[in-house]
GUMARDO-882880 format. One record per residue: residue number from 1; x, y negated, z of N, C-alpha, C in turn. Coordinates in nm, 3 decimals, padded with zeros to 5 digits. Atoms other than C-alpha are relative to their C-alpha. Layout:
<pt pos="NUM" n_X="X" n_Y="Y" n_Z="Z" ca_X="X" ca_Y="Y" ca_Z="Z" c_X="X" c_Y="Y" c_Z="Z"/>
...
This chain:
<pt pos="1" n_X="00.004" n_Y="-00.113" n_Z="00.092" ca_X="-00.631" ca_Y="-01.897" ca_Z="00.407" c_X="-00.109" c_Y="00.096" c_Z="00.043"/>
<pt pos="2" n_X="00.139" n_Y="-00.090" n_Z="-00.037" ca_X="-00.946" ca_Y="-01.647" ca_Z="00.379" c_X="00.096" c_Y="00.110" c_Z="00.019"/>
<pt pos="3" n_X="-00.056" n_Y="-00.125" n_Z="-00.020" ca_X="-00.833" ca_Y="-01.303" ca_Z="00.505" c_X="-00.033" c_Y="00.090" c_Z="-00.138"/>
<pt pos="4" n_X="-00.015" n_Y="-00.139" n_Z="00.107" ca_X="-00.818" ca_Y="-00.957" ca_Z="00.288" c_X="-00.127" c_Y="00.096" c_Z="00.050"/>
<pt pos="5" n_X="00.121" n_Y="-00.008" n_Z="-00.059" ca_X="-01.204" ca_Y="-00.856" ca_Z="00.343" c_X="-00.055" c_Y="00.163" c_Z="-00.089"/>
<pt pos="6" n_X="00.038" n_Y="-00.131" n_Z="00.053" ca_X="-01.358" ca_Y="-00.530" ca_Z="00.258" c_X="-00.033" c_Y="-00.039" c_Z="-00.164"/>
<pt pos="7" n_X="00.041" n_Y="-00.011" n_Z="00.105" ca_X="-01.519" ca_Y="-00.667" ca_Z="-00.065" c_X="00.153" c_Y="-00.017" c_Z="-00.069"/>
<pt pos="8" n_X="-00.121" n_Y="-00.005" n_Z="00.103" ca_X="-01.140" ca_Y="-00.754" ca_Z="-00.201" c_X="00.073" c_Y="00.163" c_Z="00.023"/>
<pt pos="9" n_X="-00.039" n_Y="-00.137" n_Z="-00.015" ca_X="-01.039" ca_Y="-00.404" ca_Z="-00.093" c_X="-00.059" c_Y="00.100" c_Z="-00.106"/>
<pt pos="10" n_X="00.042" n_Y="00.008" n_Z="00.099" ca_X="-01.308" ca_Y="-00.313" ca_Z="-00.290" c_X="00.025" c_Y="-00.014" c_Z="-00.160"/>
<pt pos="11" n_X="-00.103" n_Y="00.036" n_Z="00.097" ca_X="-01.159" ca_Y="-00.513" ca_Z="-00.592" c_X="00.095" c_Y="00.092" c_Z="-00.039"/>
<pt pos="12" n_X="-00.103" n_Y="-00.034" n_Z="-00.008" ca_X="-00.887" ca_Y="-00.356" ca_Z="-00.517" c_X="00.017" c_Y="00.161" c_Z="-00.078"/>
<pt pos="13" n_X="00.048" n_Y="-00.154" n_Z="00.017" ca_X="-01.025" ca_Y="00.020" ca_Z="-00.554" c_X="-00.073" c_Y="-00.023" c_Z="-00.108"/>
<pt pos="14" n_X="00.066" n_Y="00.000" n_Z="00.117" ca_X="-01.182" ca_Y="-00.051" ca_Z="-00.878" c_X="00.101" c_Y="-00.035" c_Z="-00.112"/>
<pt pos="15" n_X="-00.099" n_Y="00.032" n_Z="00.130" ca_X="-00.881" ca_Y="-00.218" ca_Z="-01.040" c_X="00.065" c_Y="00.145" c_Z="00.008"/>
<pt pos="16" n_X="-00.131" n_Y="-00.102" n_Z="-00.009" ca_X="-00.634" ca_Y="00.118" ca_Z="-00.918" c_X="-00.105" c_Y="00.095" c_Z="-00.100"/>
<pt pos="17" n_X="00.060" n_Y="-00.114" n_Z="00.072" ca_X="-00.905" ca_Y="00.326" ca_Z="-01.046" c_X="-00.038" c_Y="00.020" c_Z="-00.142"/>
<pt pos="18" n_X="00.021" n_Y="00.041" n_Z="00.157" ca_X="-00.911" ca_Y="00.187" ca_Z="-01.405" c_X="00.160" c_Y="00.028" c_Z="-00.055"/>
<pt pos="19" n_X="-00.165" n_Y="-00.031" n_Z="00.055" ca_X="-00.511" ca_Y="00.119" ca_Z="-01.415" c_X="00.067" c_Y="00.131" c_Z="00.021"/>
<pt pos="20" n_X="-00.047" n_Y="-00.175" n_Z="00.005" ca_X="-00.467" ca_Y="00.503" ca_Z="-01.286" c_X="-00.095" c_Y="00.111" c_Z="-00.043"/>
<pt pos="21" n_X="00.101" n_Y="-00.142" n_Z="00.048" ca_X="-00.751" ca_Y="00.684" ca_Z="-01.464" c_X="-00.054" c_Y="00.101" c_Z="00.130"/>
<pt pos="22" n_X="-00.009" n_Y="-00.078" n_Z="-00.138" ca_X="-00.878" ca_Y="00.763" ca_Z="-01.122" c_X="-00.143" c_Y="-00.048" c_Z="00.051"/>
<pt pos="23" n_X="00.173" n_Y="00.026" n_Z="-00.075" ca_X="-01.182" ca_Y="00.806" ca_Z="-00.905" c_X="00.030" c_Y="-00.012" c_Z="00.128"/>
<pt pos="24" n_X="-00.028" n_Y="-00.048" n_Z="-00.115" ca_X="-01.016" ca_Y="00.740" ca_Z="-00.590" c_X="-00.090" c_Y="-00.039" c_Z="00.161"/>
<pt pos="25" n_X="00.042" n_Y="-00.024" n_Z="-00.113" ca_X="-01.154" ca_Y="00.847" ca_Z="-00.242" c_X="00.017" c_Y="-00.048" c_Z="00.153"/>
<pt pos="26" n_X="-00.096" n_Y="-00.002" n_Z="-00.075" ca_X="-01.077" ca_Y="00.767" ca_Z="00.082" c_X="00.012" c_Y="00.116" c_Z="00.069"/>
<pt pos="27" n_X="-00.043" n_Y="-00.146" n_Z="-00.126" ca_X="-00.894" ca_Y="01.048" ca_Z="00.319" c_X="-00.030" c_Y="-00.080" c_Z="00.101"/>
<pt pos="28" n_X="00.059" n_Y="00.016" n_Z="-00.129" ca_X="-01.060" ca_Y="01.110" ca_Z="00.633" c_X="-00.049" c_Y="-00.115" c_Z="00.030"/>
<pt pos="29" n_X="00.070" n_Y="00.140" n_Z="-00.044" ca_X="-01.135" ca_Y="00.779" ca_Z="00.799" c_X="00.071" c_Y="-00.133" c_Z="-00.006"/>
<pt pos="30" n_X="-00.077" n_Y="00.083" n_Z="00.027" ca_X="-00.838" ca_Y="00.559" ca_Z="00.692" c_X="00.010" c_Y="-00.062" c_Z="-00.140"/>
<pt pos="31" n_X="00.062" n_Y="00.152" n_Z="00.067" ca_X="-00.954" ca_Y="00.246" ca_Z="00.518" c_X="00.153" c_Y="-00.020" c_Z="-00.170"/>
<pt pos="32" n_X="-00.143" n_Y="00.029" n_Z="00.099" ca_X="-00.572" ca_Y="00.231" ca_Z="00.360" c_X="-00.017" c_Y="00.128" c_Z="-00.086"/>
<pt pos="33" n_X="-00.058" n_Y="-00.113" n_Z="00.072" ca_X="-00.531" ca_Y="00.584" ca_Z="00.226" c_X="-00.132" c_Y="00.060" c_Z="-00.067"/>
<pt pos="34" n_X="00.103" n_Y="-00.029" n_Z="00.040" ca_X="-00.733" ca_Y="00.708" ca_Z="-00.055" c_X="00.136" c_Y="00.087" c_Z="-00.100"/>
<pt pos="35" n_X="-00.025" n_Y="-00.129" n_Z="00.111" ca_X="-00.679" ca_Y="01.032" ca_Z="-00.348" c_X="-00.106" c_Y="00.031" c_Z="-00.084"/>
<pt pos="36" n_X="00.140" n_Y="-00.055" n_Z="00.117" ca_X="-00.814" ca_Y="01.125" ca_Z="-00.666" c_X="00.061" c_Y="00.158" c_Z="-00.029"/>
<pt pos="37" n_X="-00.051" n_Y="-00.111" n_Z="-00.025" ca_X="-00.807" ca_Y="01.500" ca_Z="-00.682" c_X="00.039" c_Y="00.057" c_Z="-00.172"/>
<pt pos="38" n_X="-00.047" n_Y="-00.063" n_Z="00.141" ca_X="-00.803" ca_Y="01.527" ca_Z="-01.074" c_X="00.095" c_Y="-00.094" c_Z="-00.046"/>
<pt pos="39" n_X="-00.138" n_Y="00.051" n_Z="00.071" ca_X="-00.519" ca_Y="01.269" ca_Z="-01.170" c_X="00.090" c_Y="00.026" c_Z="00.133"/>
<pt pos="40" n_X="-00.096" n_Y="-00.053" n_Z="-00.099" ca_X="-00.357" ca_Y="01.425" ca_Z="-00.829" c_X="00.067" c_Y="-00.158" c_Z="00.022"/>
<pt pos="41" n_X="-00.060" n_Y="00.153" n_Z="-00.045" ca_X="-00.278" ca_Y="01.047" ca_Z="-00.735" c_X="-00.024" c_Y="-00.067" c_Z="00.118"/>
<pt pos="42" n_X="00.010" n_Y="00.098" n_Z="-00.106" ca_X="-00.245" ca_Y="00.915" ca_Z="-00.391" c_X="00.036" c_Y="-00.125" c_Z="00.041"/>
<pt pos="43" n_X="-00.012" n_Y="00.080" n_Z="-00.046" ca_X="-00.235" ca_Y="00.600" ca_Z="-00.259" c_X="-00.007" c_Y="-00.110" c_Z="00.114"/>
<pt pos="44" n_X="00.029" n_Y="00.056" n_Z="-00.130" ca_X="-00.189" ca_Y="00.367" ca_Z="00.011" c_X="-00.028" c_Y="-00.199" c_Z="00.037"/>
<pt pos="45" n_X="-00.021" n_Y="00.176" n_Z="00.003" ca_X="-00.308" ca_Y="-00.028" ca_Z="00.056" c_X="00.028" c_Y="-00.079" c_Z="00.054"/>
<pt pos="46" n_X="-00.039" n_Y="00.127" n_Z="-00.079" ca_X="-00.181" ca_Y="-00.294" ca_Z="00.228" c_X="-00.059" c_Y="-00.141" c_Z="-00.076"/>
<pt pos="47" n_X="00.049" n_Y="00.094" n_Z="00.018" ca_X="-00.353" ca_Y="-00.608" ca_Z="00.180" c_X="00.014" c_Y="-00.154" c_Z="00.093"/>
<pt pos="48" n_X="-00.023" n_Y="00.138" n_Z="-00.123" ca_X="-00.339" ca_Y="-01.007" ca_Z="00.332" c_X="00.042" c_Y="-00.100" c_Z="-00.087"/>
<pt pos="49" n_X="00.005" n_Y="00.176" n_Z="00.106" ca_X="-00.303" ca_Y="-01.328" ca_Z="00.272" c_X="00.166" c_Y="-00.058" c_Z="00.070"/>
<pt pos="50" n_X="-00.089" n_Y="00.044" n_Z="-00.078" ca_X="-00.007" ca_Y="-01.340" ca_Z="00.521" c_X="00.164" c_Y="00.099" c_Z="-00.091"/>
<pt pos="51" n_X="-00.130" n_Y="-00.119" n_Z="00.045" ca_X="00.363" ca_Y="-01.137" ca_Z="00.459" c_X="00.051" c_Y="00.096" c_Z="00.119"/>
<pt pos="52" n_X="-00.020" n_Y="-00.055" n_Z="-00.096" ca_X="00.284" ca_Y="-00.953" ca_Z="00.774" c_X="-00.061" c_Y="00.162" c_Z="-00.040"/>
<pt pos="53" n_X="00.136" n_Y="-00.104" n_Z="00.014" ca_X="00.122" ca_Y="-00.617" ca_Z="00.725" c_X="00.056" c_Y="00.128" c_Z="00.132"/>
<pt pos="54" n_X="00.001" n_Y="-00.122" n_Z="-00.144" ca_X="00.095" ca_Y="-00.273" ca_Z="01.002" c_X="-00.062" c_Y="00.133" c_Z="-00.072"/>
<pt pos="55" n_X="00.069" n_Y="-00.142" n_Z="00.056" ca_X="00.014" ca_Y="00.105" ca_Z="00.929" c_X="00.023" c_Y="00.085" c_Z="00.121"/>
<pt pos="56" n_X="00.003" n_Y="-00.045" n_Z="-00.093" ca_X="-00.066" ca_Y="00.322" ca_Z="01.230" c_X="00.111" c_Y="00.102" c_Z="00.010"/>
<pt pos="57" n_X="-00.118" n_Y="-00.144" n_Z="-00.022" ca_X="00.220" ca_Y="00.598" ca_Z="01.364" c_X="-00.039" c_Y="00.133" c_Z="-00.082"/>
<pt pos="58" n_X="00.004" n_Y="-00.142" n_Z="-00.008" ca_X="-00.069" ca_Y="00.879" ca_Z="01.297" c_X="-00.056" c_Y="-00.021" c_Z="-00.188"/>
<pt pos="59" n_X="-00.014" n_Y="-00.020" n_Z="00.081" ca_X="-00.109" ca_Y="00.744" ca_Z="00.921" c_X="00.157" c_Y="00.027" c_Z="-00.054"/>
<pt pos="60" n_X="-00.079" n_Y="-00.044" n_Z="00.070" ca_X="00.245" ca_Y="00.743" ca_Z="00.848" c_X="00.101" c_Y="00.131" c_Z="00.034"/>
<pt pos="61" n_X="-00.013" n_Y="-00.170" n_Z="00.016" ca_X="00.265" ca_Y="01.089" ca_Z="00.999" c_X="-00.056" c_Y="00.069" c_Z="-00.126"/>
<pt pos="62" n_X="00.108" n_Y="-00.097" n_Z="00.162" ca_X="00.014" ca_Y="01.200" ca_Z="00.727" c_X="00.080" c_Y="-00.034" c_Z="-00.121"/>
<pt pos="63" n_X="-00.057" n_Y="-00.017" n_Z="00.160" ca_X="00.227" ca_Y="01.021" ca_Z="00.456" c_X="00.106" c_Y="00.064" c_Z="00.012"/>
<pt pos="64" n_X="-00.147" n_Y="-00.084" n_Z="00.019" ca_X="00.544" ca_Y="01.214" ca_Z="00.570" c_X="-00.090" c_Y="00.103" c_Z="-00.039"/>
<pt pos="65" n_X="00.022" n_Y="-00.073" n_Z="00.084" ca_X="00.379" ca_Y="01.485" ca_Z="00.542" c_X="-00.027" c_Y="00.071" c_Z="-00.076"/>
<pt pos="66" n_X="00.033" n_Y="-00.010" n_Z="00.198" ca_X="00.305" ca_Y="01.447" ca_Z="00.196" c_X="00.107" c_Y="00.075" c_Z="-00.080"/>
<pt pos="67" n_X="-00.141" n_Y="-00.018" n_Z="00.078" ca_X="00.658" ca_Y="01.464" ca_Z="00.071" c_X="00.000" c_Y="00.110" c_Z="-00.031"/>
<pt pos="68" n_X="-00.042" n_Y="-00.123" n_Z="00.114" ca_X="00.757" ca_Y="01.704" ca_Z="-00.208" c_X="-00.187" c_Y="00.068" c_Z="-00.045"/>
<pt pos="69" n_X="00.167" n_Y="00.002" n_Z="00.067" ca_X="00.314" ca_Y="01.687" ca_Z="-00.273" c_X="-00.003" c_Y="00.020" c_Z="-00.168"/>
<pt pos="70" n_X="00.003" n_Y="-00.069" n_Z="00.078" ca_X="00.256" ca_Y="01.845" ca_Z="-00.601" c_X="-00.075" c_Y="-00.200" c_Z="-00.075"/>
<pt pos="71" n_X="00.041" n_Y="00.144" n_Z="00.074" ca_X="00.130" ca_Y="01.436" ca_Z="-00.718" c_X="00.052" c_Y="-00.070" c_Z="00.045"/>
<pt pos="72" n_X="-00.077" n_Y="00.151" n_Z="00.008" ca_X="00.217" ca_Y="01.092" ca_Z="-00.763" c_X="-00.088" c_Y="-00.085" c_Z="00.146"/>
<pt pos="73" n_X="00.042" n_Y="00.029" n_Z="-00.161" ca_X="00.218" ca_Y="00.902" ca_Z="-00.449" c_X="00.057" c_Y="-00.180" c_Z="-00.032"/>
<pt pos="74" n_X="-00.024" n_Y="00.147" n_Z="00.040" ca_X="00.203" ca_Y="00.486" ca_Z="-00.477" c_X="-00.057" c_Y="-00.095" c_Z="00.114"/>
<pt pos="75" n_X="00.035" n_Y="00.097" n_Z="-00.111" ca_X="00.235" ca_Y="00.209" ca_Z="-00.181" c_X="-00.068" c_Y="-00.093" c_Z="-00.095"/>
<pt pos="76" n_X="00.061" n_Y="00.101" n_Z="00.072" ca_X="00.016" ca_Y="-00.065" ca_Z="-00.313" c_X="-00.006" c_Y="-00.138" c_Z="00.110"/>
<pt pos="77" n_X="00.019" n_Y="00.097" n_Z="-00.059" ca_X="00.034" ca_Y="-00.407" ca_Z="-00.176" c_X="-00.051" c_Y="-00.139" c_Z="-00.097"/>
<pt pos="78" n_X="00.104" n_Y="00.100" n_Z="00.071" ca_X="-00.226" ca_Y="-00.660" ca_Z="-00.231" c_X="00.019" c_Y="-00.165" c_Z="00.079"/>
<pt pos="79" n_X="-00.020" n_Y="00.161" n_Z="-00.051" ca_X="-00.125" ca_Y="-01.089" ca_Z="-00.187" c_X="-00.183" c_Y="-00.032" c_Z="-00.069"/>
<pt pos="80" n_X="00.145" n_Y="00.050" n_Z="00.004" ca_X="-00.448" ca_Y="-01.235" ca_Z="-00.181" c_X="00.062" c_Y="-00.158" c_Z="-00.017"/>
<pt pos="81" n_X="-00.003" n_Y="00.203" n_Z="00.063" ca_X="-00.406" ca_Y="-01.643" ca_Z="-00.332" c_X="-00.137" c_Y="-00.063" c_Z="-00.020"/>
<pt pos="82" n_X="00.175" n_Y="00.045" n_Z="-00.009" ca_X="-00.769" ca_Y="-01.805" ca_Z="-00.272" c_X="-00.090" c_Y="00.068" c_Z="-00.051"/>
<pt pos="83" n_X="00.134" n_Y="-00.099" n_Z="00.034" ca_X="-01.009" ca_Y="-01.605" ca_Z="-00.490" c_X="00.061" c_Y="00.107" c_Z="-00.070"/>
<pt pos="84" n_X="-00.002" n_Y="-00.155" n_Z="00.043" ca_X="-00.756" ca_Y="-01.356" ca_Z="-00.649" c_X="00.094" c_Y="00.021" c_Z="00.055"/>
<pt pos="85" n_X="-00.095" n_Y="-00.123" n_Z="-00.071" ca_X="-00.567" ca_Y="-01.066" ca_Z="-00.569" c_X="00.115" c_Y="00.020" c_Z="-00.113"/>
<pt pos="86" n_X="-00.150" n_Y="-00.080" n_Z="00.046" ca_X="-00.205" ca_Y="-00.978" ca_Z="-00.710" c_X="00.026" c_Y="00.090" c_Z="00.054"/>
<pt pos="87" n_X="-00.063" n_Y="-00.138" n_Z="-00.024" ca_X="-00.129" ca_Y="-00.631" ca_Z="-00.705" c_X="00.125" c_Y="00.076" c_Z="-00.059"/>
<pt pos="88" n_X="-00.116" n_Y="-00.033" n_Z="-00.026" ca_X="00.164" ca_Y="-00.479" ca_Z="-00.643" c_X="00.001" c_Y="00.168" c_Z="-00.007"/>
<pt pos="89" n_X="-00.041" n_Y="-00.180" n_Z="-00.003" ca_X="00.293" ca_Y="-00.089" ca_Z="-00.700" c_X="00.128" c_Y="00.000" c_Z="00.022"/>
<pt pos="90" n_X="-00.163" n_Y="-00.129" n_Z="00.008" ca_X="00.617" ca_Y="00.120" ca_Z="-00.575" c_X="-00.017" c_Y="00.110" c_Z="00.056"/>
<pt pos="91" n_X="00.004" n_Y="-00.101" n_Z="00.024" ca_X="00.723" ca_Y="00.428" ca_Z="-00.521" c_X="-00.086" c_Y="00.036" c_Z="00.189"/>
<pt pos="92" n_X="00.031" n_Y="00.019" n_Z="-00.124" ca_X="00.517" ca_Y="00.538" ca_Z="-00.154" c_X="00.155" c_Y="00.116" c_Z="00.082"/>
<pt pos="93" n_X="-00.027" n_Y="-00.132" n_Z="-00.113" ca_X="00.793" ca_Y="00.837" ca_Z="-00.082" c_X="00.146" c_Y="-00.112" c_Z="00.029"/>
<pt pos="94" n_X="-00.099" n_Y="00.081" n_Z="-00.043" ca_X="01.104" ca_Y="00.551" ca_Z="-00.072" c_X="-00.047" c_Y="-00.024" c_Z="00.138"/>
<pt pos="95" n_X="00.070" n_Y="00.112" n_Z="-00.179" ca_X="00.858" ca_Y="00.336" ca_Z="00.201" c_X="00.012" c_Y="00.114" c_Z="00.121"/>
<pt pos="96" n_X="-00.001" n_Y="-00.074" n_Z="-00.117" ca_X="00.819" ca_Y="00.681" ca_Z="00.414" c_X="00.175" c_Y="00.069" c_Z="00.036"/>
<pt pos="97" n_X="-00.103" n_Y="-00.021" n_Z="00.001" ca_X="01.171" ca_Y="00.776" ca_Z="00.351" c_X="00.093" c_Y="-00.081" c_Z="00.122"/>
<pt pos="98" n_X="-00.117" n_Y="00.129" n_Z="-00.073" ca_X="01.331" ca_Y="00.427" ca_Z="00.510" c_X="-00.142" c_Y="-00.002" c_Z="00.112"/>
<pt pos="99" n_X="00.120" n_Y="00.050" n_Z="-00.089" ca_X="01.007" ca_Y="00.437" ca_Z="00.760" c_X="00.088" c_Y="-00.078" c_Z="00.132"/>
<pt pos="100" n_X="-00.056" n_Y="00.040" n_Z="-00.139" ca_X="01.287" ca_Y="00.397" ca_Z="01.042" c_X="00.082" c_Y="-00.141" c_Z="-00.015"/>
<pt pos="101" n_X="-00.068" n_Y="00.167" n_Z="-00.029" ca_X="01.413" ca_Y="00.016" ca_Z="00.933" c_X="-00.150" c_Y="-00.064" c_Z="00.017"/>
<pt pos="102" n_X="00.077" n_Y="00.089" n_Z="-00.061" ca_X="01.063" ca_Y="-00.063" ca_Z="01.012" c_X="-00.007" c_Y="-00.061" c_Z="00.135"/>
<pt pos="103" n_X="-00.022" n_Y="00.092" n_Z="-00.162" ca_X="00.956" ca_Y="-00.259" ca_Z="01.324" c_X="-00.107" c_Y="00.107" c_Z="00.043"/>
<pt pos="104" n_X="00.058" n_Y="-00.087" n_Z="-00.135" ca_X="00.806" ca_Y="-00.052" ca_Z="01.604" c_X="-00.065" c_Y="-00.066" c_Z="00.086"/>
<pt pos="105" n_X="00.054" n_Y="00.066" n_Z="-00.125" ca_X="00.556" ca_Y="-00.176" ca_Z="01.820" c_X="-00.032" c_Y="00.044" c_Z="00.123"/>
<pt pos="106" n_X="00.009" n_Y="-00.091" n_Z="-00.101" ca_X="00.492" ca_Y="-00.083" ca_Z="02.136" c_X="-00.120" c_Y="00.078" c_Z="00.046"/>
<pt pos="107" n_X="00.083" n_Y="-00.132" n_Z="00.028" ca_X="00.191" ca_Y="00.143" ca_Z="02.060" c_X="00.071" c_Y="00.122" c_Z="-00.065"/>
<pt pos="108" n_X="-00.025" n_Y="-00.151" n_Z="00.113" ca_X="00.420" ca_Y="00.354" ca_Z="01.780" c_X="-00.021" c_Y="-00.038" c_Z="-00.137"/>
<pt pos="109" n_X="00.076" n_Y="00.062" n_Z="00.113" ca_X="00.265" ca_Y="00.168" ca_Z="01.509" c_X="00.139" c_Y="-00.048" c_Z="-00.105"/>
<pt pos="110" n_X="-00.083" n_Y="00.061" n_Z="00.073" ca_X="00.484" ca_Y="00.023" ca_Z="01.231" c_X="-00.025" c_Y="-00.086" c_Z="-00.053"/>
<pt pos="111" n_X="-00.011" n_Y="00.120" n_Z="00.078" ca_X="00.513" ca_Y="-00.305" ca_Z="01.054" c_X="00.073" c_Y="-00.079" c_Z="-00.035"/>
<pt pos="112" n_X="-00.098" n_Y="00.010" n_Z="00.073" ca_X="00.667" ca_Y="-00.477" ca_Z="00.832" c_X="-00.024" c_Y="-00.171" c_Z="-00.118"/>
<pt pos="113" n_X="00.064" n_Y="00.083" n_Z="00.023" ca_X="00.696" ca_Y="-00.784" ca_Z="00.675" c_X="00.048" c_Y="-00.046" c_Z="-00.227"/>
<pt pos="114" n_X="-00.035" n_Y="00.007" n_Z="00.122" ca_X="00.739" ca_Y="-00.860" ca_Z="00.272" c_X="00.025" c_Y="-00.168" c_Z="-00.072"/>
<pt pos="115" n_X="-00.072" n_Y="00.135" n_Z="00.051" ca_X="00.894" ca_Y="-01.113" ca_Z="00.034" c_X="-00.074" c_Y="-00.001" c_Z="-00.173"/>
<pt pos="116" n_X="00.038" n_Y="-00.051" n_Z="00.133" ca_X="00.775" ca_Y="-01.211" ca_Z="-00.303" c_X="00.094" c_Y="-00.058" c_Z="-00.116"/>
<pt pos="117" n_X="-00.105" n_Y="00.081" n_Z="00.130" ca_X="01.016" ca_Y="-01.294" ca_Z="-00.634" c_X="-00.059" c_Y="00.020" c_Z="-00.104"/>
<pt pos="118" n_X="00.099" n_Y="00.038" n_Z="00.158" ca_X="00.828" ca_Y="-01.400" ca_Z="-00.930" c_X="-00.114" c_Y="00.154" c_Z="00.013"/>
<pt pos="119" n_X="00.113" n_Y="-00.072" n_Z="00.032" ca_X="00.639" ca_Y="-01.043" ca_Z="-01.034" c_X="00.078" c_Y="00.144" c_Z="00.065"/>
<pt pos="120" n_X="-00.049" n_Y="-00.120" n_Z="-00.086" ca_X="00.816" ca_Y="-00.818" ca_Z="-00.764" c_X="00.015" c_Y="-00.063" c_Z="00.150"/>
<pt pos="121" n_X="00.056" n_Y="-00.001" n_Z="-00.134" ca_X="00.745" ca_Y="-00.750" ca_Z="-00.399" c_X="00.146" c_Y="00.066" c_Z="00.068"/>
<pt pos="122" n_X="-00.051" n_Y="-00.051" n_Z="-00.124" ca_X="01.042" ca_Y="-00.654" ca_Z="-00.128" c_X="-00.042" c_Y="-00.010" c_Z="00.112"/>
<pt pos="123" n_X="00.033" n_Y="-00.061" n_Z="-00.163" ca_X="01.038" ca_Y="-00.549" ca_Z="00.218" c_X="00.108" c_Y="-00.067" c_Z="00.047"/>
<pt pos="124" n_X="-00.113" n_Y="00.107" n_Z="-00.043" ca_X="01.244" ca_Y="-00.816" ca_Z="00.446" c_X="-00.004" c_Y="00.099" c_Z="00.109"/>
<pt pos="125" n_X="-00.106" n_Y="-00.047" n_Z="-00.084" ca_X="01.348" ca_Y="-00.509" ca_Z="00.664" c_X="00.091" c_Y="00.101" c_Z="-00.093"/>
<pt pos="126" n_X="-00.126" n_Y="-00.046" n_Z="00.063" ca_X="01.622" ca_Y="-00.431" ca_Z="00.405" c_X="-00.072" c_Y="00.144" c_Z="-00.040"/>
<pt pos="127" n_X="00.019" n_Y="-00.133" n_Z="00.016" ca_X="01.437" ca_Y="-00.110" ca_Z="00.251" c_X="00.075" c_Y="-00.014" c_Z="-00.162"/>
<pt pos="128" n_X="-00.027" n_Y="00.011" n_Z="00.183" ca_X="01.528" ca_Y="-00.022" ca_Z="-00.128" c_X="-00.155" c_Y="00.021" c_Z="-00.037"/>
<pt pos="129" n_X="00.134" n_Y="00.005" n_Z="00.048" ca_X="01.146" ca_Y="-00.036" ca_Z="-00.162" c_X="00.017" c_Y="-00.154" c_Z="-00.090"/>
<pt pos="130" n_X="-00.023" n_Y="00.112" n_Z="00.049" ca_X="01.075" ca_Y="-00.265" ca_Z="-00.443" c_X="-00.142" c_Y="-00.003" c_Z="-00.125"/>
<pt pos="131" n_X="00.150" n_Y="00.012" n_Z="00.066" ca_X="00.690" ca_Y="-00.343" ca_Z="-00.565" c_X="-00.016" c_Y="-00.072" c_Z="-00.119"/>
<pt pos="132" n_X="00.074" n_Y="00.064" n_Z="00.107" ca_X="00.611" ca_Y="-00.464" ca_Z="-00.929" c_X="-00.172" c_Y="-00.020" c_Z="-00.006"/>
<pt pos="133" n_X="00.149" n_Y="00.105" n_Z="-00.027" ca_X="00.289" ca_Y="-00.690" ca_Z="-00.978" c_X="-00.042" c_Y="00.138" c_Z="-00.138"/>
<pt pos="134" n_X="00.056" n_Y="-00.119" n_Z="00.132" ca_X="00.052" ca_Y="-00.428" ca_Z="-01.222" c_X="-00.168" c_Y="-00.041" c_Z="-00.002"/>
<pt pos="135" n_X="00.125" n_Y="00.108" n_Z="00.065" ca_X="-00.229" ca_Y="-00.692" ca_Z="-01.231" c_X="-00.017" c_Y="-00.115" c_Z="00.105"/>
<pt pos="136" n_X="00.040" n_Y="00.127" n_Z="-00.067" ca_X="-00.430" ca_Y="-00.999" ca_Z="-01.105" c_X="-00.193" c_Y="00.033" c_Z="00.003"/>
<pt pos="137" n_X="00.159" n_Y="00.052" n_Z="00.010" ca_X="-00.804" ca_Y="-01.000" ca_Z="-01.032" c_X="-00.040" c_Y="-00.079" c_Z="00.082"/>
């Protein structure tokens, strides 16, 4: 399997920015987390070809805190299948909510691993997070 490479990230940031009327940015220096300041829409990506994915301790400090953020806030997870991408949306304040049934590594880090059923995405550490597919490129 080819990995999840900047140019599908890419992809990735061109489809959200069409399906959310959005110009989005990235914050500070984290590759995952990007905002568009006029549809007030943040988001966060996870990408791979695997059902493993990781998000650092001192990003999902920054997405706590977000919570009660005056905009819409959306985990995005991207399955990569040979040349396209299935994308995935849910809600991001559930994922930071249940952050503590994630797995802990021994940096601090979190990760987590996901399941897929037809055109919806769970989280196989029991969260009520629950991702619908909202395209294919």
């Amino acid at each position: 399997m080819t990995r999840f490479i900047k140019a599908d990230r890419q992809k990735t940031i061109n489809f959200l920015n069409i399906y959310y009327n959005a110009n989005f940015v990235k914050l500070f220096n984290f590759e995952k987390l990007l905002f568009d300041q006029n549809s007030k829409t943040a988001v966060v990506i996870f990408g791979g070809t695997g059902d493993w994915h990781g998000i650092t301790s001192e990003i999902m400090d920054f997405l706590v805190s977000l919570g009660g953020a005056d905009y819409k806030q959306y985990i995005i997870l991207v399955e990569k299948r040979g040349f396209c991408l299935d994308i995935f949306s849910g809600a991001l304040d559930i994922f930071v909510k249940e952050k503590n049934k994630l797995i802990r590594n021994k940096d601090g880090d979190y990760q987590f691993h996901h399941e897929r059923k037809d055109n919806k995405i769970c989280l196989k550490e029991d969260t009520n997070l629950e991702l619908n597919i909202i395209g294919t490129v």
